[in-house]
Backbone and ligand atoms as CSV (ligand in chain L), in Angstrom:
chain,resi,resn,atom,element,x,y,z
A,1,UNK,N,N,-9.891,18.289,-14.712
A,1,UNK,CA,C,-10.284,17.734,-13.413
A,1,UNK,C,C,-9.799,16.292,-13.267
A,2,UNK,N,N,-9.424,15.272,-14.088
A,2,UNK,CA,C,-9.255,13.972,-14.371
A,2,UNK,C,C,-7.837,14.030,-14.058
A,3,UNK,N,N,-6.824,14.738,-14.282
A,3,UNK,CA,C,-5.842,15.031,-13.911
A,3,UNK,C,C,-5.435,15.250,-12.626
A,4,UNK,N,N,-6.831,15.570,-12.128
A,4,UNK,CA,C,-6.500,16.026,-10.383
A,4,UNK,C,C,-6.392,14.472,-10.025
A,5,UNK,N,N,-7.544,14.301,-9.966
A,5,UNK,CA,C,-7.975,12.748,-9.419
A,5,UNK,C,C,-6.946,12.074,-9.372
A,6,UNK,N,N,-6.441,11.880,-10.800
A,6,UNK,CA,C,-5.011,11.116,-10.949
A,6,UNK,C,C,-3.865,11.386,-10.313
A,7,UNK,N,N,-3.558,12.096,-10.227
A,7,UNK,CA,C,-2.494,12.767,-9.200
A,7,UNK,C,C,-3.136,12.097,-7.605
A,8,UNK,N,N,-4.295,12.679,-6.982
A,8,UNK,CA,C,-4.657,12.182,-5.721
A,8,UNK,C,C,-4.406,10.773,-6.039
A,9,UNK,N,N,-4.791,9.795,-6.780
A,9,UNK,CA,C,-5.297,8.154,-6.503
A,9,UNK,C,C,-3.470,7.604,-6.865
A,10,UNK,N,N,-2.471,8.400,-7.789
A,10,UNK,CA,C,-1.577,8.010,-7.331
A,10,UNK,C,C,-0.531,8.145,-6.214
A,11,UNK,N,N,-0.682,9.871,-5.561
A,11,UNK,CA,C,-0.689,9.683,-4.272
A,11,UNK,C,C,-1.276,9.010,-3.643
A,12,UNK,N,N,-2.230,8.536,-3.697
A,12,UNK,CA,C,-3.009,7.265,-2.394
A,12,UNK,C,C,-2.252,5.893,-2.764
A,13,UNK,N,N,-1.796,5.984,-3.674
A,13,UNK,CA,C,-0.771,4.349,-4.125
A,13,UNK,C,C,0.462,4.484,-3.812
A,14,UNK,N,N,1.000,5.635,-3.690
A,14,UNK,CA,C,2.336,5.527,-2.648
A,14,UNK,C,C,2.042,5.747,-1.805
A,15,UNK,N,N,1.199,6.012,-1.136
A,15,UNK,CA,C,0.886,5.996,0.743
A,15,UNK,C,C,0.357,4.758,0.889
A,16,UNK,N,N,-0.212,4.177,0.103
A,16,UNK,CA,C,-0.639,2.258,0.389
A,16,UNK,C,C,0.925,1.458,0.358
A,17,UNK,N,N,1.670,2.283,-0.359
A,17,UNK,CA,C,2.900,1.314,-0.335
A,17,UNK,C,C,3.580,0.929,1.019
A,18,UNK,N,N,3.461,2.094,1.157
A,18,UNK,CA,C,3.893,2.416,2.327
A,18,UNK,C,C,3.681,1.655,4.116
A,19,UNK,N,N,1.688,1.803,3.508
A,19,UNK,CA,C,1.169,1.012,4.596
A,19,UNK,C,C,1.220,-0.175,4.574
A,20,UNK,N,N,1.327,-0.854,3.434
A,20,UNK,CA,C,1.964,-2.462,3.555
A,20,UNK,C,C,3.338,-2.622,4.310
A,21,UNK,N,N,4.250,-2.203,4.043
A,21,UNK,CA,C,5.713,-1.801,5.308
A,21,UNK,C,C,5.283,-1.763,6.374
A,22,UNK,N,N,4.609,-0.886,6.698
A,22,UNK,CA,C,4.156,-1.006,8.207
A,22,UNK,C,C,3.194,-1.979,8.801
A,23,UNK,N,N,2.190,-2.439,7.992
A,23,UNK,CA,C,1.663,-3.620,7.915
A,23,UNK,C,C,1.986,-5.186,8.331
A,24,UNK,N,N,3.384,-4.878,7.138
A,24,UNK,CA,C,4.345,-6.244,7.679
A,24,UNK,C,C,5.174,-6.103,8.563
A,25,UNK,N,N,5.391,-5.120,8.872
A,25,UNK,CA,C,6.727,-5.269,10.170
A,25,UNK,C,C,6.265,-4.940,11.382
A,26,UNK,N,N,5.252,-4.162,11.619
A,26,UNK,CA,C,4.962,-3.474,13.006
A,26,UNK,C,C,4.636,-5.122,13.881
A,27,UNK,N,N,3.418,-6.179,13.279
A,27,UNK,CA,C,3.402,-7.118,14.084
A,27,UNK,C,C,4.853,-8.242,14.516
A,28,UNK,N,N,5.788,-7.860,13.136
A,28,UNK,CA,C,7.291,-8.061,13.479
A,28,UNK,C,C,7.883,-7.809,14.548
A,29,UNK,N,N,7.626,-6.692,14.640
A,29,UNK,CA,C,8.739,-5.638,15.194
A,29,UNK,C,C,9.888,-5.264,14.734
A,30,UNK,N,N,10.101,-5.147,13.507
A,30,UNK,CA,C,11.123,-4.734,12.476
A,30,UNK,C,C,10.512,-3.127,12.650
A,31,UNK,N,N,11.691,-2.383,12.158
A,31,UNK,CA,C,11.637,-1.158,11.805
A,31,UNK,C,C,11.221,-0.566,10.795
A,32,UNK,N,N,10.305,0.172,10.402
A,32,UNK,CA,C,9.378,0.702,10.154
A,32,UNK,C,C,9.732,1.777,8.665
A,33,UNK,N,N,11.064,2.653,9.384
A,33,UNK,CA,C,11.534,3.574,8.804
A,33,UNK,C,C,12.324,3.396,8.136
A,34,UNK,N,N,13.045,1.835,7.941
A,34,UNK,CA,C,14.380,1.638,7.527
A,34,UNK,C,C,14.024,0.844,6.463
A,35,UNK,N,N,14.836,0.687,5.574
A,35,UNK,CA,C,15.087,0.044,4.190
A,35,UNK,C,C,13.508,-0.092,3.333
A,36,UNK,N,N,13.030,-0.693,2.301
A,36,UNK,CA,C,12.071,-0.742,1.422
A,36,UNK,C,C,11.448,-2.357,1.652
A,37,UNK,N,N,10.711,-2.603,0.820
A,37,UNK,CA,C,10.217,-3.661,1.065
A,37,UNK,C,C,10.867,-4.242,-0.021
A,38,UNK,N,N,10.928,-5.895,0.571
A,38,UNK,CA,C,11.790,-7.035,-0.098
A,38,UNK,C,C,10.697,-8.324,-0.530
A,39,UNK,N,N,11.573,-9.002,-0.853
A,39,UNK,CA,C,10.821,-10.392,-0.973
A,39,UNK,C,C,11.365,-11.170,-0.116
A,40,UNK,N,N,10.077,-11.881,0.355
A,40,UNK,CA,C,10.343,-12.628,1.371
A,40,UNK,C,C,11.113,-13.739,1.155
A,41,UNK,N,N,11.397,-14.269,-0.109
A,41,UNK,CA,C,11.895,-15.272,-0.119
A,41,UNK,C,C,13.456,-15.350,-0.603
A,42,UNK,N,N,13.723,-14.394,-1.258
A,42,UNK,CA,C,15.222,-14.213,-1.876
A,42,UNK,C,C,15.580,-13.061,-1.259
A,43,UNK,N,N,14.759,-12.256,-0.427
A,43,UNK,CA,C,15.573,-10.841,0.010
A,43,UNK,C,C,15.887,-9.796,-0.879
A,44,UNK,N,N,15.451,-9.925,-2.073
A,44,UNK,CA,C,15.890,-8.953,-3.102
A,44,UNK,C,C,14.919,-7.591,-2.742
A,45,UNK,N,N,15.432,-6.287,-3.167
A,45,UNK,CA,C,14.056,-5.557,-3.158
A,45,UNK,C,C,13.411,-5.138,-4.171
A,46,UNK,N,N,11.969,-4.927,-4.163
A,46,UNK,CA,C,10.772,-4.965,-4.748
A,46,UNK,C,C,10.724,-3.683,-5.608
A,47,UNK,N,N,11.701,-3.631,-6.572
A,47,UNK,CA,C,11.825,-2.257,-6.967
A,47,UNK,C,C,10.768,-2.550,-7.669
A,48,UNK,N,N,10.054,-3.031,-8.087
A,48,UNK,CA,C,8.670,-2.892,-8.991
A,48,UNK,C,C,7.347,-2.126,-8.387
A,49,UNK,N,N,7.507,-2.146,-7.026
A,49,UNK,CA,C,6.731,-1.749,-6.213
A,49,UNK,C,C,7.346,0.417,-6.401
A,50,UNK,N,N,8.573,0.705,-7.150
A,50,UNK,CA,C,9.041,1.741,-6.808
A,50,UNK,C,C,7.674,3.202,-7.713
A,51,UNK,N,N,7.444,2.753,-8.433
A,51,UNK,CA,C,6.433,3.485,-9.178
A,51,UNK,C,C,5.474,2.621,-9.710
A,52,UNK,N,N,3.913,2.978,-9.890
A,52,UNK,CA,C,3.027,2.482,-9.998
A,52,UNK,C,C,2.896,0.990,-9.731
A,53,UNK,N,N,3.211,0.961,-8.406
A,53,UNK,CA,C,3.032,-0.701,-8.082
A,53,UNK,C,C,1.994,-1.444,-8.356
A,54,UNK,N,N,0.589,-1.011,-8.692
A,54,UNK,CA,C,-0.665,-1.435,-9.183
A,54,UNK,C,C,-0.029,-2.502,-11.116
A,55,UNK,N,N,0.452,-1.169,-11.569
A,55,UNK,CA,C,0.653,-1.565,-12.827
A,55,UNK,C,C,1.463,-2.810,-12.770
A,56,UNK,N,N,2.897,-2.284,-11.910
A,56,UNK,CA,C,3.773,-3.092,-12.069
A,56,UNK,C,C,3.546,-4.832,-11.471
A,57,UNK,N,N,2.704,-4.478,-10.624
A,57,UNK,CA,C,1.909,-5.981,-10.164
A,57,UNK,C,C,1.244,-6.755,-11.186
A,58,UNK,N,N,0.660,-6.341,-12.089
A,58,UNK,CA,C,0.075,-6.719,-13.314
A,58,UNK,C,C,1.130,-7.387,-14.420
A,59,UNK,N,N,1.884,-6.227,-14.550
A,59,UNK,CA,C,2.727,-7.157,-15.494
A,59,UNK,C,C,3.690,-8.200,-15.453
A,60,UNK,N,N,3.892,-7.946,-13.719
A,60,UNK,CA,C,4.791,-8.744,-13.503
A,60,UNK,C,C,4.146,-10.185,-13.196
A,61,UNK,N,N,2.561,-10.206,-13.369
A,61,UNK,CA,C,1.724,-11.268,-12.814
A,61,UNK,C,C,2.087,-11.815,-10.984
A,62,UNK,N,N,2.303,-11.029,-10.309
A,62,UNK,CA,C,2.629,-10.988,-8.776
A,62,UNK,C,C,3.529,-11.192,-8.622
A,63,UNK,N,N,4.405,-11.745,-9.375
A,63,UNK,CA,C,5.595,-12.803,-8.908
A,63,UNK,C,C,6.994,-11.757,-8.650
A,64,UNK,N,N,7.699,-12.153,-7.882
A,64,UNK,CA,C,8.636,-11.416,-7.574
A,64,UNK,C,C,9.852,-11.682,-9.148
A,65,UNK,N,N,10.522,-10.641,-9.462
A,65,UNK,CA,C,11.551,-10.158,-10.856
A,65,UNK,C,C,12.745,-11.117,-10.693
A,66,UNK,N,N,13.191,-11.601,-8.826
A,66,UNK,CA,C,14.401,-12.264,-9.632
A,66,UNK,C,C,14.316,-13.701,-9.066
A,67,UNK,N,N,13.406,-13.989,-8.261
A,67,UNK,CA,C,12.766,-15.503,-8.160
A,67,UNK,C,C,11.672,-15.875,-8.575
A,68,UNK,N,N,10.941,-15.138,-8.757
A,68,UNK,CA,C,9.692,-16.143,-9.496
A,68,UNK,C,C,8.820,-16.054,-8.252
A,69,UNK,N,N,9.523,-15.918,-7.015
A,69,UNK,CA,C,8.244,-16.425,-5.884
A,69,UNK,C,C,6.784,-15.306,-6.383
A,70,UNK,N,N,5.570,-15.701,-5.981
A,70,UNK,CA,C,4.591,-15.254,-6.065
A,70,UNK,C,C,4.397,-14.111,-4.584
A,71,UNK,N,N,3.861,-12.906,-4.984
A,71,UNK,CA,C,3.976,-11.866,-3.876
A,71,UNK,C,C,2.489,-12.191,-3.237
A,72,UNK,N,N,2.491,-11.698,-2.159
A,72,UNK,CA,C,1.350,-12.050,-1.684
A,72,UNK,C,C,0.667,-10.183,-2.156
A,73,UNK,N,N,-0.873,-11.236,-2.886
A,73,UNK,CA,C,-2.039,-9.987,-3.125
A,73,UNK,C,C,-2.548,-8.679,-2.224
A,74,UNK,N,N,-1.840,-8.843,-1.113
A,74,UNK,CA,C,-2.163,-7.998,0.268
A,74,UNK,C,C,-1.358,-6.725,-0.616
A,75,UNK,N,N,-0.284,-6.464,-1.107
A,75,UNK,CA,C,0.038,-5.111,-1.585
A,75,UNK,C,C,-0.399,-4.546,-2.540
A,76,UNK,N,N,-0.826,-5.418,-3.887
A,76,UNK,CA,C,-1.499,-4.427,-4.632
A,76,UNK,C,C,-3.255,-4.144,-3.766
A,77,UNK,N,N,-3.508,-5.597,-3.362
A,77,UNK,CA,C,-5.535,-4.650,-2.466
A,77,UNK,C,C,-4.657,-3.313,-1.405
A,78,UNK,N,N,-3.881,-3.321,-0.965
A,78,UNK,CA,C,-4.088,-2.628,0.247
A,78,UNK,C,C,-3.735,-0.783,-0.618
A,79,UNK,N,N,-2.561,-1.271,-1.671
A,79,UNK,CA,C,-2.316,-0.117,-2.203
A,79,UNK,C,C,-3.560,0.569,-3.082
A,80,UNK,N,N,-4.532,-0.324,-3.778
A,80,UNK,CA,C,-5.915,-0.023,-4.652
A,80,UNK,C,C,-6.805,0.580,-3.707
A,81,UNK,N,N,-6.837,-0.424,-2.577
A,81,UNK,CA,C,-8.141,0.362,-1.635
A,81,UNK,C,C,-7.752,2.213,-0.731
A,82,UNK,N,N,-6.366,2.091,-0.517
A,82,UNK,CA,C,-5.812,3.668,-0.577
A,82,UNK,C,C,-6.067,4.403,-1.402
A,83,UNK,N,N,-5.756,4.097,-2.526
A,83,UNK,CA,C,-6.224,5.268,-3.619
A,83,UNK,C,C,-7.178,5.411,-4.290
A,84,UNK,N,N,-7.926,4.173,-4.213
A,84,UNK,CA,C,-9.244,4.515,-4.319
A,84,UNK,C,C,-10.422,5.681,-3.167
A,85,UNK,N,N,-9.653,5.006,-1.843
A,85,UNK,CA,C,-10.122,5.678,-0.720
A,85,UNK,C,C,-10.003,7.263,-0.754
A,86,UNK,N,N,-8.489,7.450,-1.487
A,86,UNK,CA,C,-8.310,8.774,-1.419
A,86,UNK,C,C,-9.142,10.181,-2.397
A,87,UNK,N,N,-8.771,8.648,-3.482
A,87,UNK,CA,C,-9.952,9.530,-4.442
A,87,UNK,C,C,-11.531,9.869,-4.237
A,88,UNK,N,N,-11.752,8.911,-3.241
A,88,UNK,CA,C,-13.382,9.130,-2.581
A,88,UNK,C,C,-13.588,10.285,-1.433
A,89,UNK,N,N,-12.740,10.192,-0.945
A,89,UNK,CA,C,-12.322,11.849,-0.024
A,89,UNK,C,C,-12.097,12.685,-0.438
A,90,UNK,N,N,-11.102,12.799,-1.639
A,90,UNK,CA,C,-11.256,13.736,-2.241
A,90,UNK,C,C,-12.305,14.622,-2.950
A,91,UNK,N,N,-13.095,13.737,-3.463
A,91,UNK,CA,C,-14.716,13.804,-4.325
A,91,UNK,C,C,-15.608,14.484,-3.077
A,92,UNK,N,N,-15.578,14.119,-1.848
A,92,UNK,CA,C,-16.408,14.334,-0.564
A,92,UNK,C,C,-15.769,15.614,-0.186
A,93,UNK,N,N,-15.099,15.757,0.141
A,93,UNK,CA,C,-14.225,16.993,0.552
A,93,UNK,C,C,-13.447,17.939,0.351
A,94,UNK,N,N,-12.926,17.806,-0.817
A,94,UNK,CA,C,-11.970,18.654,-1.764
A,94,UNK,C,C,-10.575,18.834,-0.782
A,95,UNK,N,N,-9.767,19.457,-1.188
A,95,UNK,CA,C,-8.848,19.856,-0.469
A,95,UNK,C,C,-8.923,20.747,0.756
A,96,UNK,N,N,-9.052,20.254,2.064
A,96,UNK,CA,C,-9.247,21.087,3.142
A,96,UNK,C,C,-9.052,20.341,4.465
A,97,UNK,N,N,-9.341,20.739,5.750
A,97,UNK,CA,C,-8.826,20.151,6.901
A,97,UNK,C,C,-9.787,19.155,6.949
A,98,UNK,N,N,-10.476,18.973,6.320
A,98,UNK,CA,C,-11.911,17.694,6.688
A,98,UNK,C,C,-11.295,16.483,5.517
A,99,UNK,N,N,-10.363,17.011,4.573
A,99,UNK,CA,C,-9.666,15.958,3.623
A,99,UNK,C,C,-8.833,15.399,4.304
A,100,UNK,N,N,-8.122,15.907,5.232
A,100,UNK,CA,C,-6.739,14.798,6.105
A,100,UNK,C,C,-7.645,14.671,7.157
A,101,UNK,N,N,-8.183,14.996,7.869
A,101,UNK,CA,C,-8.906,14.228,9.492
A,101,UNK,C,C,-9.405,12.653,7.895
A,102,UNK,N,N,-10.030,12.978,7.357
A,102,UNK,CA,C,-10.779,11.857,6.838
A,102,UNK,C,C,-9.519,10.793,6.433
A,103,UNK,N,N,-8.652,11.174,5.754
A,103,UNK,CA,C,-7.409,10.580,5.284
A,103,UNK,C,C,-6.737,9.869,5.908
A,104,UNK,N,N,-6.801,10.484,7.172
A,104,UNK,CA,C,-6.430,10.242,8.228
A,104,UNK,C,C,-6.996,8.564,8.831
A,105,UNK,N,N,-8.415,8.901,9.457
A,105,UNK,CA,C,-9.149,7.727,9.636
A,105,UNK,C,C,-9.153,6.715,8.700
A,106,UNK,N,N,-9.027,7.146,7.416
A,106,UNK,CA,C,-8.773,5.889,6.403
A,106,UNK,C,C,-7.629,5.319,6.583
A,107,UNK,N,N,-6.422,5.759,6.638
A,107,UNK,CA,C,-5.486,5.153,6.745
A,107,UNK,C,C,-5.334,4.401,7.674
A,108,UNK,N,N,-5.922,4.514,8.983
A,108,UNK,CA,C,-5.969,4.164,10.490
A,108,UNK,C,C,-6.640,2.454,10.308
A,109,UNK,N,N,-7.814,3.155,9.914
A,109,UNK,CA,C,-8.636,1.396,9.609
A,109,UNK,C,C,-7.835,0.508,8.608
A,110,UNK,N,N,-7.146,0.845,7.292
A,110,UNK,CA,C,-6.126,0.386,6.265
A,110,UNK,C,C,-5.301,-0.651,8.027
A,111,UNK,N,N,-4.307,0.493,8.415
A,111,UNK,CA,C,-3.557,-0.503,9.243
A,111,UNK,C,C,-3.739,-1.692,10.179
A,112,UNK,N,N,-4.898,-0.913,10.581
A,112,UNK,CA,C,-5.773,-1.143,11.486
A,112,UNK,C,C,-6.333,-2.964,10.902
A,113,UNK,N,N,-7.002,-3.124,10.060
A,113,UNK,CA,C,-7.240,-4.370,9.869
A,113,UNK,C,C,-6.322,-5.199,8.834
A,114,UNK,N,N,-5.490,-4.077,8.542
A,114,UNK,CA,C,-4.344,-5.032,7.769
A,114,UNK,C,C,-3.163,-5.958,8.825
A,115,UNK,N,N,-3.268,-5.349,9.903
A,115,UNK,CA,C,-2.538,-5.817,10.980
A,115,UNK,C,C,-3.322,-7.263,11.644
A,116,UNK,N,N,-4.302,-6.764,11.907
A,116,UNK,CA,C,-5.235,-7.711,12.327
A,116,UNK,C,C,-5.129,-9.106,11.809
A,117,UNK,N,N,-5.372,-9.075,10.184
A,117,UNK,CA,C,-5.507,-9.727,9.614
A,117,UNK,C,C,-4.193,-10.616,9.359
A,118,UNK,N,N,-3.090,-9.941,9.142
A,118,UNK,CA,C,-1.646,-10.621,9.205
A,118,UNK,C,C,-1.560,-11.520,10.634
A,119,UNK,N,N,-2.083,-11.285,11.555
A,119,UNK,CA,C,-2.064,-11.855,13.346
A,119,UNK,C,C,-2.626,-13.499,12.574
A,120,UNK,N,N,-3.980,-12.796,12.516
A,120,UNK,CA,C,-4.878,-14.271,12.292
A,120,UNK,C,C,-4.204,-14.845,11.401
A,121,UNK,N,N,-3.446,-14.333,10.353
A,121,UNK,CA,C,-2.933,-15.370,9.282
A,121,UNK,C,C,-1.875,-16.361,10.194
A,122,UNK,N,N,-1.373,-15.387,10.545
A,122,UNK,CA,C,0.513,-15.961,11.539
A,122,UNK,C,C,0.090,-16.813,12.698
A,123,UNK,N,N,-0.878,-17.114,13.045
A,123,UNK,CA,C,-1.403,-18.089,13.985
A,123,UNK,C,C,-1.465,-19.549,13.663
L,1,ZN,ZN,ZN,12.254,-13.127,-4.723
Protein backbone atom coordinates (compact mmCIF):
# COMPACT_ATOMS: atom_id res chain seq x y z
CA UNK A 1 0.00 0.00 0.00
CA UNK A 2 3.07 2.48 0.74
CA UNK A 3 3.99 2.01 -2.71
CA UNK A 4 0.69 3.29 -3.89
CA UNK A 5 0.89 6.45 -1.93
CA UNK A 6 4.30 6.94 -3.32
CA UNK A 7 3.56 6.73 -6.72
CA UNK A 8 0.31 9.21 -6.06
CA UNK A 9 2.53 11.96 -3.88
CA UNK A 10 5.10 11.69 -6.69
CA UNK A 11 2.59 12.20 -9.22
CA UNK A 12 1.29 15.19 -7.19
CA UNK A 13 5.10 16.56 -7.45
CA UNK A 14 5.09 16.59 -11.09
CA UNK A 15 1.75 18.19 -11.36
CA UNK A 16 3.07 20.93 -8.68
CA UNK A 17 5.87 21.37 -11.11
CA UNK A 18 3.98 22.10 -13.39
CA UNK A 19 1.69 24.49 -11.50
CA UNK A 20 4.56 26.69 -10.63
CA UNK A 21 4.94 27.31 -14.75
CA UNK A 22 1.72 28.36 -14.84
CA UNK A 23 1.94 30.20 -11.73
CA UNK A 24 4.79 32.25 -13.07
CA UNK A 25 3.80 33.02 -16.42
CA UNK A 26 0.02 33.22 -16.63
CA UNK A 27 0.28 36.74 -14.53
CA UNK A 28 3.18 37.25 -17.31
CA UNK A 29 1.53 36.37 -20.03
CA UNK A 30 4.20 34.10 -21.28
CA UNK A 31 3.15 30.85 -22.63
CA UNK A 32 2.21 28.30 -20.65
CA UNK A 33 2.84 25.26 -22.90
CA UNK A 34 6.16 26.14 -24.19
CA UNK A 35 9.64 25.45 -22.93
CA UNK A 36 10.41 24.34 -18.99
CA UNK A 37 11.15 26.41 -16.30
CA UNK A 38 14.45 28.48 -16.07
CA UNK A 39 16.23 30.62 -13.79
CA UNK A 40 15.47 33.80 -13.58
CA UNK A 41 18.62 35.08 -13.45
CA UNK A 42 21.04 33.28 -15.94
CA UNK A 43 18.23 31.71 -18.10
CA UNK A 44 19.62 28.35 -17.75
CA UNK A 45 17.02 25.54 -17.27
CA UNK A 46 16.14 24.01 -14.02
CA UNK A 47 16.88 20.55 -14.93
CA UNK A 48 16.98 19.76 -11.21
CA UNK A 49 13.47 20.44 -11.04
CA UNK A 50 13.34 17.35 -13.92
CA UNK A 51 12.78 14.46 -11.32
CA UNK A 52 12.09 14.68 -7.74
CA UNK A 53 12.34 18.37 -7.47
CA UNK A 54 11.56 18.20 -3.62
CA UNK A 55 14.85 16.17 -3.25
CA UNK A 56 16.69 17.94 -5.72
CA UNK A 57 15.84 21.34 -3.94
CA UNK A 58 17.45 20.00 -0.87
CA UNK A 59 20.56 19.13 -2.12
CA UNK A 60 21.03 21.65 -4.16
CA UNK A 61 20.22 24.00 -0.99
CA UNK A 62 17.74 26.20 -3.47
CA UNK A 63 20.26 27.67 -5.36
CA UNK A 64 20.21 27.44 -8.95
CA UNK A 65 23.38 24.57 -10.54
CA UNK A 66 25.05 27.07 -12.78
CA UNK A 67 24.79 30.50 -10.90
CA UNK A 68 24.45 30.13 -7.53
CA UNK A 69 21.33 32.46 -7.64
CA UNK A 70 18.98 31.30 -4.83
CA UNK A 71 15.45 29.87 -6.29
CA UNK A 72 12.66 31.24 -4.86
CA UNK A 73 10.89 28.63 -2.06
CA UNK A 74 7.47 29.05 -3.96
CA UNK A 75 8.46 25.69 -6.05
CA UNK A 76 9.45 23.28 -3.74
CA UNK A 77 5.97 24.63 -1.08
CA UNK A 78 3.82 24.67 -4.07
CA UNK A 79 5.19 21.25 -5.43
CA UNK A 80 4.99 19.60 -1.40
CA UNK A 81 1.55 21.02 -0.83
CA UNK A 82 0.37 19.07 -4.33
CA UNK A 83 1.48 15.96 -3.29
CA UNK A 84 0.78 16.06 -0.18
CA UNK A 85 -2.76 17.24 -1.25
CA UNK A 86 -2.88 14.40 -3.54
CA UNK A 87 -2.00 11.94 -1.17
CA UNK A 88 -4.86 13.27 1.15
CA UNK A 89 -7.45 12.64 -1.67
CA UNK A 90 -6.30 9.83 -2.32
CA UNK A 91 -6.67 8.43 1.45
CA UNK A 92 -10.42 10.20 1.22
CA UNK A 93 -11.40 8.80 -1.96
CA UNK A 94 -9.44 6.15 -3.51
CA UNK A 95 -9.33 6.05 -7.10
CA UNK A 96 -12.67 7.20 -8.60
CA UNK A 97 -14.60 10.21 -10.16
CA UNK A 98 -14.83 11.96 -6.63
CA UNK A 99 -10.67 11.59 -6.75
CA UNK A 100 -10.31 14.09 -9.87
CA UNK A 101 -13.50 16.50 -9.18
CA UNK A 102 -11.44 16.77 -5.74
CA UNK A 103 -7.98 16.97 -7.58
CA UNK A 104 -9.36 19.02 -9.48
CA UNK A 105 -10.49 21.80 -6.89
CA UNK A 106 -7.13 21.36 -5.32
CA UNK A 107 -5.31 22.25 -8.03
CA UNK A 108 -7.67 25.26 -8.78
CA UNK A 109 -7.06 26.88 -5.24
CA UNK A 110 -2.93 25.77 -5.72
CA UNK A 111 -3.23 28.34 -8.82
CA UNK A 112 -5.62 30.12 -7.61
CA UNK A 113 -3.65 31.70 -4.64
CA UNK A 114 -0.36 31.07 -6.07
CA UNK A 115 -1.27 33.67 -8.64
CA UNK A 116 -2.66 35.91 -6.24
CA UNK A 117 0.09 35.90 -4.27
CA UNK A 118 2.82 36.49 -7.11
CA UNK A 119 0.33 39.94 -8.00
CA UNK A 120 0.81 41.16 -4.38
CA UNK A 121 4.46 40.31 -4.48
CA UNK A 122 4.96 42.23 -8.14
CA UNK A 123 3.33 45.34 -6.78
ZN1 LIG B 1 20.95 30.62 -12.62
Amino acid sequence: MFIVYLIVFLYGISIGSFLNVVIYRVPLGKNVAKGRSYCPVCGNTLSWMDLFPLLSFVILKGKCRYCGTKISWQYPIVEGITGIGFVFIFYLAGINAKFFILLFIWVSIIILLGISYNKKRMK
